[in-house]
C-alpha positions, 0 to 999 in steps of 0.5 A: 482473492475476493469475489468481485461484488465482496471486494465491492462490499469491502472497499465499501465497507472500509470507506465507511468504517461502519455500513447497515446491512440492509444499505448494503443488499439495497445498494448490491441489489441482493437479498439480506441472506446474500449480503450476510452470506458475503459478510461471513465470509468476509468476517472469517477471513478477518478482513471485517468485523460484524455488529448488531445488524452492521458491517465494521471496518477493522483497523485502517491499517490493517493490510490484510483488508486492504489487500483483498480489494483492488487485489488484481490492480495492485498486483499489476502495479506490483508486477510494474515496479517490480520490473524496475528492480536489477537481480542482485540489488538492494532496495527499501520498501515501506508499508502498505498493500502495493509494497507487500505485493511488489516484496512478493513479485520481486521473490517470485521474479527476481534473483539476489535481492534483498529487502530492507524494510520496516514492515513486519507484515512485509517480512512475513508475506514473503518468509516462505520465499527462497529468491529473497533476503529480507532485512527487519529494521527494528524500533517502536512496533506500530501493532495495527499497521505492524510496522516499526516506527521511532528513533531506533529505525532511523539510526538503523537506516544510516547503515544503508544507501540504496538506489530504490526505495519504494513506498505507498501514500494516503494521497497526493494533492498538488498543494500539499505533495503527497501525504500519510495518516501517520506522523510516526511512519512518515518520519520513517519515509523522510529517514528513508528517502536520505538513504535512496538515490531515487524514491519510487510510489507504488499505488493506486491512481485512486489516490491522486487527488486526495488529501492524507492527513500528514504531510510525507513527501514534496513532489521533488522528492519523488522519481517515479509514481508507478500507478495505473492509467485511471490517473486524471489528466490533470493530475499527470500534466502536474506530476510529469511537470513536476520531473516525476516519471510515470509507470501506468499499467492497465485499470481493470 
């Protein structure tokens, strides 16, 4: 999806929110043309901005940037949960990179499902397909993230009870669970989570251990974490301790 030093380039870039171009051909070890050569294509894609001489990250929301890197790992982690989900079944899906790739998998692998999600991006990823119906839980639009958020997408959610929800996180830490960015979705969850029989995490083992600024889910909340062998071991001493099941597919 993105060349592997481009993909370096943006996660970069995207953990600095703001990153000097000659930082840049300094750390990658390739001229300042290379680098501005990389960054426009970058730019064009619409996954970062450039500015008087810098590199800008672009909403940290924004899913189409945080797509393209780590792309053929979360794919994987997609494919993975994908492979939990019965033909025929109803399952939730939040927002957030893995969560769209997995929607994707399971119109490319599965037959009969249906997805009930607050994410328009989610909904829009997967319109081409004909193997899934896709049901857009309406409320507030968050535009950065575009998702729904807010009262109306919870009294939407009492009219489902499904087996599987999945969702993604900003972190997980063994002292505070795991973690958002944004109070608003993180009710969304909460709300979605009363609907699921069991509550299933899609993301990348980069994110155990860090610390998410709102609080999402208690560890005893969750089913399974479906991430990749990365995971520190001490992390999956904790997680599997704590009753959670792990699904981890190959890092790279």
């Amino acid at each position: 999806m993105v060349g592997d030093r481009r993909s370096k380039i943006l996660e970069h870039v995207i953990d600095s929110e703001r990153v000097d171009v000659n930082e840049l051909a300094g750390m990658f070890a390739v001229s300042q043309v290379t680098i501005r050569k990389d960054l426009d294509q970058l730019e064009r894609r619409g996954l970062i901005r450039r500015q008087h001489g810098y590199a800008v990250a672009i909403a940290p929301d924004n899913l189409l940037s945080r797509l393209a890197f780590h792309y053929d790992l979360k794919r994987r982690i997609a494919a993975a949960a994908a492979g939990l989900v019965p033909n025929g079944s109803t399952v939730m899906i939040e927002s957030g990179s893995c969560c769209a790739l997995l929607a994707d998998e399971l119109a490319n692998t599965k037959r009969g499902v249906t997805v009930v999600t607050n994410s328009a991006f989610i909904a829009d990823y997967v319109r081409t397909s004909q193997g899934l119906s896709v049901v857009l839980l309406g409320g507030d639009y968050q535009s950065e993230s575009q998702v729904t958020v807010g009262p109306l997408v919870e009294q939407c959610l009492v009219n489902f009870h499904v087996d599987q929800l999945f969702i993604g996180i900003d972190g997980y830490t063994i002292e505070s669970g795991f973690t958002g960015r944004n109070h608003l979705r993180a009710a969304v969850v909460k709300a979605m989570a009363k609907q699921a029989k069991d509550v299933i995490v899609v993301t990348e083992s980069a994110k155990f251990p860090r610390q998410g600024s709102v609080p999402l889910l208690p560890a005893s909340a969750v089913s399974r974490v479906v991430t990749d062998l990365s995971l520190p071991g001490h992390m999956r001493e904790h997680l599997t301790g704590a009753g959670i099941a792990l699904t981890e597919v190959q890092a790279g």
